[in-house]
VOLOVO-698956 format. One record per residue (C-alpha): residue in three letters; x, y, z. Coordinates in pm, whole numbers, plus 50000, padded with zeros to 5 digits. Each point is the difference from the previous one (the first is absolute). Layout:
! residues N
alaXYZ
...
This chain:
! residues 940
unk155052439766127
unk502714997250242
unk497904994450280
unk498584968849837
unk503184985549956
unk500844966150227
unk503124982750032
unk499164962149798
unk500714985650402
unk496895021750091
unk497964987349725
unk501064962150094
unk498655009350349
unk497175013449917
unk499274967749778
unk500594979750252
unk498045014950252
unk497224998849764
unk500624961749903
unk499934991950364
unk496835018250046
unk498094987249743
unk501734965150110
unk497975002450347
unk497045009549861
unk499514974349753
unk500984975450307
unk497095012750235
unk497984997249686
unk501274963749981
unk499664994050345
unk496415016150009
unk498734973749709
unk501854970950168
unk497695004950287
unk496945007149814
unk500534971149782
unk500784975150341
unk496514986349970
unk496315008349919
unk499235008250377
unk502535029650016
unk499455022249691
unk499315029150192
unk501905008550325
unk499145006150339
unk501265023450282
unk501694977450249
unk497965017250279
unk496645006649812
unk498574963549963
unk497224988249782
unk497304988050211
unk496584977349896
unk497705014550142
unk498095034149987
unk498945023250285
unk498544980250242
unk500814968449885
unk501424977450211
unk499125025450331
unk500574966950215
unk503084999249983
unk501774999250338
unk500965026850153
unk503775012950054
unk500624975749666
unk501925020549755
unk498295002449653
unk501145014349695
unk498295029649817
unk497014989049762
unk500664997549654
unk497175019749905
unk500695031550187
unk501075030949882
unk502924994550291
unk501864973649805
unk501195029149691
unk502755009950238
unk503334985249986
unk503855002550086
unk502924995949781
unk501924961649949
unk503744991050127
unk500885014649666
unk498745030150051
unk496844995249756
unk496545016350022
unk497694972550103
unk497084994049714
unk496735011050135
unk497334976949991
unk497265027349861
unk496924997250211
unk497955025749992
unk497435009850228
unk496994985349763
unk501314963950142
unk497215007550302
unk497384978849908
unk497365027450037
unk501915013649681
unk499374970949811
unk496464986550025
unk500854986549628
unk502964984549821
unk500764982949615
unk499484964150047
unk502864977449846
unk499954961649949
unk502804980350194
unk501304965549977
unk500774997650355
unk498685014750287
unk502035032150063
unk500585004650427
unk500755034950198
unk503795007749994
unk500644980549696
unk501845012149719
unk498864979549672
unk499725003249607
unk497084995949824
unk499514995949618
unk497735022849786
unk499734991149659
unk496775025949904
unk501805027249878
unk497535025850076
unk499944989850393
unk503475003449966
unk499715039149883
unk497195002850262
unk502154989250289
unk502635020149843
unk498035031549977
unk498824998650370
unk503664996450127
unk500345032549849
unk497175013450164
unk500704991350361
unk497444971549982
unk503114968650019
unk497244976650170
unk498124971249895
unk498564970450138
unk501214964549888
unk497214974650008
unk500934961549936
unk498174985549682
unk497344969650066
unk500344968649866
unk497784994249706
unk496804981350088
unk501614962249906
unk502675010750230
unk502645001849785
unk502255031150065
unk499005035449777
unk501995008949742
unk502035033350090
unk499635014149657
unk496554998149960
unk497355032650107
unk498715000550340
unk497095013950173
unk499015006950317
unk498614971350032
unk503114975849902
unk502045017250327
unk499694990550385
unk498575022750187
unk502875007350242
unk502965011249885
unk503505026250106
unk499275037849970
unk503835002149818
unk502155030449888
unk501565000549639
unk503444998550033
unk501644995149659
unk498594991149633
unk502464981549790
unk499365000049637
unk500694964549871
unk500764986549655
unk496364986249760
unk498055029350221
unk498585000650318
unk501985011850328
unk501394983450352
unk498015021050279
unk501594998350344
unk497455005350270
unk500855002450363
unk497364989850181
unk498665019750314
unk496584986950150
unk497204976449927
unk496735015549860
unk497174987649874
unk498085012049681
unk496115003850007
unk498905013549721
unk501055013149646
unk500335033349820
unk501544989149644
unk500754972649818
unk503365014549805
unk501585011550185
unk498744973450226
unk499655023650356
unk498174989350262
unk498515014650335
unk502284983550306
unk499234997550393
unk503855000150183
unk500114971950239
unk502064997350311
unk500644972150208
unk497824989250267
unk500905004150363
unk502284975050151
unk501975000150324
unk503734995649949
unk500884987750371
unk497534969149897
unk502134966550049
unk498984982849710
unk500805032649750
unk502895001350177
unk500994964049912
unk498705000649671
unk502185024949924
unk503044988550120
unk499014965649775
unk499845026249777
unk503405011650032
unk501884964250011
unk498504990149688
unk500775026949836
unk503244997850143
unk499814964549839
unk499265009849702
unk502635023949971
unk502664974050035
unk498344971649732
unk499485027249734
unk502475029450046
unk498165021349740
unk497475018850262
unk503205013550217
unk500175032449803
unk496054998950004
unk500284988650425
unk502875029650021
unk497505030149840
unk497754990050240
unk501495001450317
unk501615038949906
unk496745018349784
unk496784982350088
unk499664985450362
unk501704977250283
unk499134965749991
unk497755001850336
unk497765015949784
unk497304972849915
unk497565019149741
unk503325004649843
unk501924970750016
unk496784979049875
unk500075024149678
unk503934993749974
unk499854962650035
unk496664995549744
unk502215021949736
unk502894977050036
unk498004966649917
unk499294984949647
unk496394989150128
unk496894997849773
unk498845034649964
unk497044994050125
unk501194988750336
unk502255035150027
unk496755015849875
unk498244988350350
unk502885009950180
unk500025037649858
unk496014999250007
unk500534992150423
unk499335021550222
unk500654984550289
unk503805005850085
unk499784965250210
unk498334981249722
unk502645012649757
unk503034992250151
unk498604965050039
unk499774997049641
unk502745016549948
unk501914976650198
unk498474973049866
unk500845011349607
unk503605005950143
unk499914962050189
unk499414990649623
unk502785013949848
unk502074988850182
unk499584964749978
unk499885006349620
unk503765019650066
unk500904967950196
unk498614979649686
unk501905019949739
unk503204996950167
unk499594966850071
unk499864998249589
unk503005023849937
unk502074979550244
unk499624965049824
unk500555018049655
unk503185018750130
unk500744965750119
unk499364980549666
unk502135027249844
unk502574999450241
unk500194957149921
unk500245007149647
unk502235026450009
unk502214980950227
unk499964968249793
unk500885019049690
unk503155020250174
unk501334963550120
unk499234986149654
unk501705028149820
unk502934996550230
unk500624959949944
unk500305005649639
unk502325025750063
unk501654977750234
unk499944971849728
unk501345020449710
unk502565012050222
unk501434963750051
unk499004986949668
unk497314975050091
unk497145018849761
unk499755027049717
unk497805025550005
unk496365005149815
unk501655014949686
unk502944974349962
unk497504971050107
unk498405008149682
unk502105006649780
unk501834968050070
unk496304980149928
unk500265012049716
unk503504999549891
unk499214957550075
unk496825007849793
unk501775011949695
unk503074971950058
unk497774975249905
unk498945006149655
unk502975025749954
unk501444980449676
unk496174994549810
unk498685034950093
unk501185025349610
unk502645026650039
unk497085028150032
unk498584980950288
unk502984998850135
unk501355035849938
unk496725009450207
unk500174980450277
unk503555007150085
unk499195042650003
unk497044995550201
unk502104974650253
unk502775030650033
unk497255026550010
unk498184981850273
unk503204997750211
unk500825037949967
unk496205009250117
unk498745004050337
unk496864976650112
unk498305032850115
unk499685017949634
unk497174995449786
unk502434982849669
unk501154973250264
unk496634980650023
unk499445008849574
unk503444984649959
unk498984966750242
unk497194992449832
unk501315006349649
unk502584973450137
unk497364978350125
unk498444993649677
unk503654997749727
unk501314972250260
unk496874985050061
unk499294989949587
unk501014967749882
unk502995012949735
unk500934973449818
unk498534973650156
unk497734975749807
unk498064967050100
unk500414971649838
unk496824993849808
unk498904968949859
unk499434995549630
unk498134963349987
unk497314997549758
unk498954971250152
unk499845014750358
unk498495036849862
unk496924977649824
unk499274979850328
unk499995028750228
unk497605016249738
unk497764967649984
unk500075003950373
unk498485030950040
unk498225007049706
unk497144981949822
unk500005000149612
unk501525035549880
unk501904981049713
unk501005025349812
unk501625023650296
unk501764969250129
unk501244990449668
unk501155036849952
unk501805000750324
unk502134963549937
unk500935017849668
unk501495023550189
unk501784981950222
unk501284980549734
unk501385026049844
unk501335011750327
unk501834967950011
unk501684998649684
unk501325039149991
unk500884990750380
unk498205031450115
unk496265012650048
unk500475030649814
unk497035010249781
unk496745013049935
unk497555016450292
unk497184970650039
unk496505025450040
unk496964978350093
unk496965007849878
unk496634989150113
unk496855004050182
unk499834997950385
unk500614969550180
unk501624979749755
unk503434997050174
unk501835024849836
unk502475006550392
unk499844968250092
unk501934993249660
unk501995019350074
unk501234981950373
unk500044965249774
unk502225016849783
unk502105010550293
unk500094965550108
unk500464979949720
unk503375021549955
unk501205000750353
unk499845040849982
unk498825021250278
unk496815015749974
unk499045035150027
unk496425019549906
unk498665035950010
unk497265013549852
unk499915030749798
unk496435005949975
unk499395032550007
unk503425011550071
unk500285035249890
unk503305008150171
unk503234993049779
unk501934999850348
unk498424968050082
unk502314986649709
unk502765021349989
unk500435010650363
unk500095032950160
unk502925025049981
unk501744995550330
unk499575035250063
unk496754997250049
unk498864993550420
unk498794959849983
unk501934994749686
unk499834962649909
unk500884979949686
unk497554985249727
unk498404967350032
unk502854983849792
unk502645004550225
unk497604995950309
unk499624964049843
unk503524992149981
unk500805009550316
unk497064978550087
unk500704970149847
unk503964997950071
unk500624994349605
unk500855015649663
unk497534976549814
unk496944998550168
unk496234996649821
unk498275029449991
unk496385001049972
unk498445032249901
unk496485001650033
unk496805017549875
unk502595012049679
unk496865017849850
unk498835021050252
unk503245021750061
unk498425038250066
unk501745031749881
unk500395029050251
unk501865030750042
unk503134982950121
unk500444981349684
unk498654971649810
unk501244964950131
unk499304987949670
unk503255016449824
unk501794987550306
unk499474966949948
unk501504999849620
unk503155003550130
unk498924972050273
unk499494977249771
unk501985003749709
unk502824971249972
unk502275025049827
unk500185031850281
unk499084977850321
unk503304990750023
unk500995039450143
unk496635004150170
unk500485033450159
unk498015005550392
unk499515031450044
unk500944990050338
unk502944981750024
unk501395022949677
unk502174965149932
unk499494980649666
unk497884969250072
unk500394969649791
unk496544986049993
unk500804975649675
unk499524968850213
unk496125010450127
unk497784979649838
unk496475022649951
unk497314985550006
unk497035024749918
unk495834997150009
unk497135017149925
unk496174992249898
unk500365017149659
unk502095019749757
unk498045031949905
unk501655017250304
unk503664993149979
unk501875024949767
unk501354988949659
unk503965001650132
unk499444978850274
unk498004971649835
unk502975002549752
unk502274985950268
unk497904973650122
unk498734964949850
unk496064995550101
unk498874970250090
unk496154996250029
unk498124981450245
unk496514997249891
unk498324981650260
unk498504966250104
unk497454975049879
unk497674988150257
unk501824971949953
unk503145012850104
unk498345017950268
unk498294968950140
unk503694980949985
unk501625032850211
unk497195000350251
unk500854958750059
unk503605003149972
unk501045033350140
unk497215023450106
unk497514973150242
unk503044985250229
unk501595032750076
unk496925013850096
unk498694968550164
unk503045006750207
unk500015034150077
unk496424993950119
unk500854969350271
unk497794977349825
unk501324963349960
unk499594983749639
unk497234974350170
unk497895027650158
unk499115016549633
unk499464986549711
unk499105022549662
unk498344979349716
unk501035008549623
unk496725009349952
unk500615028750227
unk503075008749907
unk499025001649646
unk496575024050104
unk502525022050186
unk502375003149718
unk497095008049718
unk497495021850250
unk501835016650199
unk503755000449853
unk500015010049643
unk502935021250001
unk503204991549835
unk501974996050320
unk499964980850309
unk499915025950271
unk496295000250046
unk499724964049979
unk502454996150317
unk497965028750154
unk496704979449935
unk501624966950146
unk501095017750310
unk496915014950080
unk498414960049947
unk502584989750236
unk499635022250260
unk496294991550036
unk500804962250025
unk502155008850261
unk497435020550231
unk498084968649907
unk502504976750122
unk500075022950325
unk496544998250097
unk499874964749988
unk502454997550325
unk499144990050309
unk499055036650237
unk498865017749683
unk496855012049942
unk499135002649619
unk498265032149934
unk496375000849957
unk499065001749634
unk496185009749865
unk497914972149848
unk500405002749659
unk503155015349953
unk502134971849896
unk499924986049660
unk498014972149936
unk503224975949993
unk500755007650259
unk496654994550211
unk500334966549879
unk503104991250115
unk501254982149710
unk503085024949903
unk501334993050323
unk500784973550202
unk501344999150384
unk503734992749930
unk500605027449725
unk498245026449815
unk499464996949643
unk499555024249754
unk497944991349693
unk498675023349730
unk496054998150119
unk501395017950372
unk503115020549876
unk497595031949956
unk500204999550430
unk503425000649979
unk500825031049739
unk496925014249911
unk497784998949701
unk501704996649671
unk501465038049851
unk500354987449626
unk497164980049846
unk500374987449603
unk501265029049785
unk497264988349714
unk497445026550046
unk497754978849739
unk499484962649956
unk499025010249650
unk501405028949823
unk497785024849944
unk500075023949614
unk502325029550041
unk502164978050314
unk503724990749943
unk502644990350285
unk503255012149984
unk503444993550190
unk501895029150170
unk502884999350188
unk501055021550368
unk502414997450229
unk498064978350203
unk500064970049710
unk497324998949688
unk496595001750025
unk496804993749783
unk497685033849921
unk496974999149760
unk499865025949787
unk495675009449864
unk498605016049759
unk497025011549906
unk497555021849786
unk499235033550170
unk498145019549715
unk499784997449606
unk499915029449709
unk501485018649731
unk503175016150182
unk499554982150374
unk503294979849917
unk501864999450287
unk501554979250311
unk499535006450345
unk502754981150252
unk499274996150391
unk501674982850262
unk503025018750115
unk502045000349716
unk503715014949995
unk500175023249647
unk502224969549815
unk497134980250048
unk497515026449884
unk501845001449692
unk499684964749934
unk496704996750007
unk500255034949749
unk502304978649725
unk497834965450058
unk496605023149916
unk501635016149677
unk501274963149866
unk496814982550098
unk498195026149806
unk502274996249708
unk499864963150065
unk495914998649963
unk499685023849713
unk502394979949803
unk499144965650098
unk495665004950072
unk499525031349792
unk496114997350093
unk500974999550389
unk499755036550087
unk499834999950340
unk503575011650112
unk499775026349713
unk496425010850172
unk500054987850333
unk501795014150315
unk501594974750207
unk500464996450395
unk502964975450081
unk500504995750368
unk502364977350191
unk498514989250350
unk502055005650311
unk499615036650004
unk501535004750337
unk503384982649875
unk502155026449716
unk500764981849669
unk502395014749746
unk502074981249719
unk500054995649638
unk499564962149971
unk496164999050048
unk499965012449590
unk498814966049874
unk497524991450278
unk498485038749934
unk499394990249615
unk498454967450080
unk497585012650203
unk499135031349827
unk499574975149653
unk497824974550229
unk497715028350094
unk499855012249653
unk499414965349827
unk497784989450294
unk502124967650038
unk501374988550353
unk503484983950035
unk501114965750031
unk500324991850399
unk502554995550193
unk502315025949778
unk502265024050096
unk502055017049784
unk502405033450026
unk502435021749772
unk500275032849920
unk498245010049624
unk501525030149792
unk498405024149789
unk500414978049715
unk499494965450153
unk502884988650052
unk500124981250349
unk503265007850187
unk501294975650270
unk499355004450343
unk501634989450380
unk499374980150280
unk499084969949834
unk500794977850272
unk497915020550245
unk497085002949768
unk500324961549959
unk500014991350378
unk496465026350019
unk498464984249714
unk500714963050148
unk498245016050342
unk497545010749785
unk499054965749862
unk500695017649666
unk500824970649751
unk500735022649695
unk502115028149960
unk501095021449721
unk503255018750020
unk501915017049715
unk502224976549792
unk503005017750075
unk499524987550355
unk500384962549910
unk503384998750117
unk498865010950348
unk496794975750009
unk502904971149896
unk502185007050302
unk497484999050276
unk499934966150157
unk497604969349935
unk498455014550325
unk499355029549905
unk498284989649675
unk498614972350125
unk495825000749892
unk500725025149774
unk499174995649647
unk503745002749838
unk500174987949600
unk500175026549768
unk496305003249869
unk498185024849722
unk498945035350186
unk496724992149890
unk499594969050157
unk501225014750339
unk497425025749980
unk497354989549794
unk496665008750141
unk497464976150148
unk496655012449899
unk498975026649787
unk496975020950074
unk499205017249719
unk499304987549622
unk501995024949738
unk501134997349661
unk503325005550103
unk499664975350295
unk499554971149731
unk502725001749855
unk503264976350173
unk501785027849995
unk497685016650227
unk500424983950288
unk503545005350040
unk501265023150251
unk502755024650018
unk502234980350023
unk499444980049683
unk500665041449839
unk503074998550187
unk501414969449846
unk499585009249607
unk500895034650090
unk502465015149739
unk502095006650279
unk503474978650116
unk499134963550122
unk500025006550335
unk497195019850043
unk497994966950018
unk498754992750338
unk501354962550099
């Protein structure tokens, strides 16, 4: 054991002898990557003194004599090597003695992308696995030789996809007899191939598809003479533009460098035409003809010429890089001066920087509403001011803090505009702009004057309700005016997202407040009029339901702390005035009608309509149309044919729509009447007849009368809404109501089939399942109704009924069509039409009792359209009949009469006993009246 032993100083010497060994080898291992890795070109090395030359034995056997060459590439003479400066073994290239090209009368064909030249070093990508292993496997075998073949173009000319399978057929026919050098795995399959190529050959013929291997003939270069003149001065072209080259695009030294010391001297033309083709980015098809060549003159020409190309397009890409560099250099320049004058400036006081800039805007900001803004606003603003300060501008919280900033000194806190409570004023700014609409007007002065004495507007959300086109937002602006308030709208139909009300949370990226404190902002004031539109079509999505939002909104008692999610600051919206609308009622939930008072706008006469059209609708768009007040002139007749033929609805908006499309016909016809402009030709017979007799216009203006207004807007869309001059048995109209306005329906009935146990009623036309069971509880009382009144009427008890109620494109659904259902399932049955010109409506019960229904005034307005002259509504709805205006009633039948007399039949068209008696003839409504059931049951 003794012998073992070593002093520790030993051991440390022995350590570091072995460090330091290990120390050199891992730097020649270093070293020895560092120089494979110097480019693509120089993966393998080369003896210093055993060159890489092009071409094969015999190639090139003009060359002159006494010139020295290097050894060929593909000779078994080039394996030898010496050692490096450091000592090294030089890497062999490993070239057997199968490179002859007697030894390899075939080769594996691959697919290149560009033309591959002799003495080139390049990679090539393989994606087919199995070609990979095949390569692969030769290597191992001594077989590291291929031949690289440059894909066609596909047939449009359009280049081949390098992934897709290739035959024979898809490759040129000359290509580089090249040895397999390396095979790099890479990442998603495939491998990186690097050939070096030695010699041209051309394949001839095939022996297998995959592997794709083909027969090859070697070619060598045809015989030139190397003291010729021109060669000679082709190749020292040659030579300058390469030399060109070199200094516009420094990147093909190290490729320039390999040259000169493995493959040949640059008096070498065959050569140097290869070395200068592999150095261009021409089409591949034009290297393709050079490596297909022959000819060592013709090559170098093209060579030279491919070279003469790049470098003008060297010259051209400097030329680029240079202005950019310049452009940069400008810029960069002009920011270093800029940067140093505000340094220069803060230094002596004249300016502040970015950060103090802005917080001094909006320190001045907050100065000026400082003693208005509440304590929590305040609190707020004051830690965001001092965290701003302490930030830098580059962090991410800087620009959050900013804009949070931004928007607390940008709202109006505190600061109201003084509004102006004049009844007086408020009524003629509503005459102004609106045409009848009594009872919102009145409404709205009440408020006001209420306003006025309590010295405030607090109160109630206004909601308008109404069909479209009546002037629900355009109350709203009046309303605006009238008080001297600014005026602010947004929509919330189909708002799903409760941010748009509440804001976002301002740690959210884009974070902005909700609409409310957008409009403050906006308008510069704590009491501004907010109109919020399309109230019943709020949506309700996963991010909330706007709906709940808005109770807090607009709720007198919490508004005063509205809470942003935003701004996370109490907002006092008390001073908003809200004013809400929507077409109806069924949508908006039970909380939020609770907190507003509804105000209904049922529509306009054609009266009203034809004084809106005069007064409001006809000059604006006479107007907006260039037409001067002589040049047109639209009759009443017109006007009124427009209104009742083609503008039924309960609004106004089609009825400016119609009246612009009038006046922008006048006006083309205005414009072909001036001097230079031809009139278009027009086919006999087209025009009206009116017109072709010239006596609805004249040559000073065009006139518009009733008899031509169909070549203006069409043939009528709405003809009379009486189906029958007469009514027929089983045929009763009724009045429903939509959210377009009221309309008349007829509701028939008739016999389908009689016998013992057929009774039964059939209901067609669309109809919602409230409606179905209508007509179920009007054909169970009229039954009752028969058997107890006509005991020897059994039809109902035998027969089954069909009831149908036309328009079956358009859904129905409602309860109130209970009374008309009975009538005309009791006319049917008695064989007894109606008296004309009726309409009646009201929902029946089970026991007869008639309840009252809505939308009086709407039904009204469609029955007057109607040319109804009698209607019949429940008694309980006298109090609505008596508030509609003389208008409205006007040609109605209005004194309280017996039901009996309103609907006493006509004719009768059968004889019975029961049909003689008086009693007989009365309808169901004369049941109704001396039903045992409370008073007002009785139809009125």
């Amino acid at each position: 054991m003794q012998r073992f032993f070593r002093p520790a100083y030993l051991w440390r010497a022995h350590a570091h002898i072995t460090l330091v060994s290990k120390h050199n080898q891992l730097h020649q291992e270093v070293k020895h990557a560092k120089y494979f890795q110097s480019s693509a070109i120089t993966r393998f090395l080369w003896d210093s003194k055993g060159g890489a030359g092009g071409s094969d034995d015999g190639a090139g056997s003009g060359e002159p004599k006494g010139r020295e060459t290097t050894p060929n590439l593909a000779d078994s003479s080039a394996i030898s090597g010496d050692t490096d400066d450091e000592g090294e073994g030089s890497m062999d290239l490993m070239v057997p003695g199968s490179n002859k090209p007697e030894n390899n009368p075939q080769v594996l064909a691959l697919s290149v992308l560009k033309p591959l030249f002799p003495g080139i070093l390049m990679p090539v990508p393989v994606k087919d696995e199995a070609l990979v292993a095949e390569i692969e496997q030769r290597k191992l075998r001594g077989q590291a030789y291929v031949g690289a073949f440059l894909r066609k173009n596909n047939v449009d000319g359009t280049p081949a996809d390098e992934e897709a399978p290739y035959t024979a057929e898809c490759l040129h026919d000359v290509g580089c007899f090249a040895q397999v050098h390396t095979v790099t795995p890479v990442q998603g399959g495939g491998a990186q191939v690097y050939l070096l190529g030695h010699r041209r050959l051309r394949k001839t013929s095939v022996l297998s598809d995959f592997p794709l291997e083909v027969k090859v003939q070697h070619l060598r270069d045809n015989v030139y003479d190397p003291n010729d003149d021109v060669l000679k001065a082709t190749t020292n072209e040659t030579v300058v533009t390469l030399k060109d080259l070199l200094k516009i695009n420094p990147l093909h030294a190290e490729q320039l460098k390999f040259f000169m010391q493995h493959v040949g001297s640059f008096h070498d033309p065959s050569k140097l035409a290869d070395l200068g083709a592999s150095l261009c980015s021409a089409e591949k098809e034009e290297l393709q003809g050079v490596l297909a060549e022959l000819s060592v003159m013709e090559r170098l020409q093209l060579a030279l010429f491919l070279l003469k190309k790049e470098v003008e397009l060297g010259k051209l890409q400097a030329d680029i890089g240079k202005r950019v560099e310049e452009k940069i250099s400008t810029d960069q320049r002009r920011y270093f001066l800029t940067e140093q004058l505000k340094s220069i400036k803060k230094e002596l006081g004249l300016e502040k920087d970015d950060k103090s800039a802005l917080v001094g805007k909006f320190r001045e900001k907050y100065d000026g509403f400082r003693s208005a803004a509440p304590p929590e606003a305040q609190r707020v603003i004051e830690e965001e001011l001092q965290k701003l300060t302490n930030l830098e501008p580059t962090s991410s919280e800087f620009n959050i803090t900013r804009n949070y900033l931004e928007w607390l000194t940008s709202l109006p806190w505190g600061t109201l505009s003084e509004e102006s409570l004049d009844v007086a004023h408020a009524a003629k700014v509503l005459d102004e702009d609106h045409y009848g609409l009594e009872e919102v007007k009145e409404r709205i002065l009440e408020f006001i004057a209420v306003a006025r004495l309590r010295g405030d507007t607090q109160g109630k959300i206004i909601c308008l309700v109404g069909p479209p086109g009546v002037g629900k937002t355009s109350i709203g602006h009046s309303v605006a005016r009238a008080l001297n308030r600014s005026f602010y709208r947004f929509s919330v139909g189909g708002l799903s997202d409760v941010a748009e009300i509440k804001g976002h949370r301002r740690t959210y990226v884009g974070a902005m407040p909700g609409k409310l404190v957008q409009c403050l902002k906006s308008t510069g004031t704590s009491n501004p009029l907010v109109l919020i539109d399309e109230i019943d079509k709020l949506s309700r999505g996963f991010t909330g339901d706007p709906a709940s939002a808005l109770l807090e909104l607009l709720d007198p008692e919490q508004n005063t702390t509205f809470m942003d999610h935003y701004l996370d600051v109490p907002l006092d919206l008390s001073k908003v005035l809200f004013v809400c609308t929507a077409n109806v009622l069924d949508t908006i939930p039970s909380p939020l009608m609770d907190r507003m008072e509804v105000v209904r706008l049922s529509g306009y006469l054609a009266g009203e309509k034809h004084s809106i059209a005069r007064t409001y609708l006809e000059p604006q768009v006479r107007t907006h149309s260039g037409v001067l007040p002589a040049q047109c002139e639209l009759t009443d007749d017109a006007l009124g044919r427009l209104i009742e033929e083609y503008c039924r609805e309960a609004g106004v908006r089609n009825l400016r729509k119609h009246l612009e499309k009038i006046y922008r016909k006048v006006a083309l016809k205005l414009v072909r009447r001036e001097p230079g402009v031809e009139p278009a030709a027009v086919e006999p017979g087209v025009e009206s007849a009116a017109v072709a007799e010239g006596a609805a216009e004249t040559e000073d203006a065009v006139v518009i009368t009733g008899e031509n207004l169909p070549d203006y807007v069409g043939q009528p869309v709405f003809s009379n809404d009486q189906l029958y001059a007469t009514t027929p048995i089983g045929v009763v109209t009724g009045l429903a109501w939509t959210s377009m306005g009221g309309s008349t329906l007829y509701v028939e009935a008739s016999l389908a089939e009689e016998g013992e146990g057929k009774a039964a009623v059939k209901a067609t036309g669309q109809l919602g399942d409230v409606m179905r069971e209508s007509f179920s509880i009007a054909h169970t009382y009229a039954r009752g109704f028969v058997r107890r009144r006509f005991p020897d009427n059994h039809l109902l008890e035998r027969g089954s009924f069909h009831v149908h109620v036309p328009a079956g494109s358009t859904p129905k659904d409602g309860p109130s069509a209970g009374c008309t259902v009975v009538t005309a399932l009791l006319s049917a049955a008695m064989e007894q039409p109606v008296k004309p010109s009726l309409a009646m409506t009201g929902e029946v019960s089970l026991t007869g009792r008639v309840l009252p229904i809505g939308g009086v005034k709407e039904k009204t307005i469609a029955a007057q359209r109607s040319g109804i002259r009698t209607l019949i509504f429940p008694s309980a709805n006298k109090r609505d009949y008596d508030e509609l205006t003389e208008e409205t009633r006007a040609g109605l039948e209005a004194s309280p009469r017996r039901p009996a007399q309103a609907s006493r039949p006509t004719s009768s068209t059968r004889t019975t006993k029961s049909s003689s008696s008086p009693s007989a003839r009365w309808t169901v409504t004369r049941e109704m009246e001396t039903n045992k059931y409370d008073e007002s049951l009785r139809l009125w």
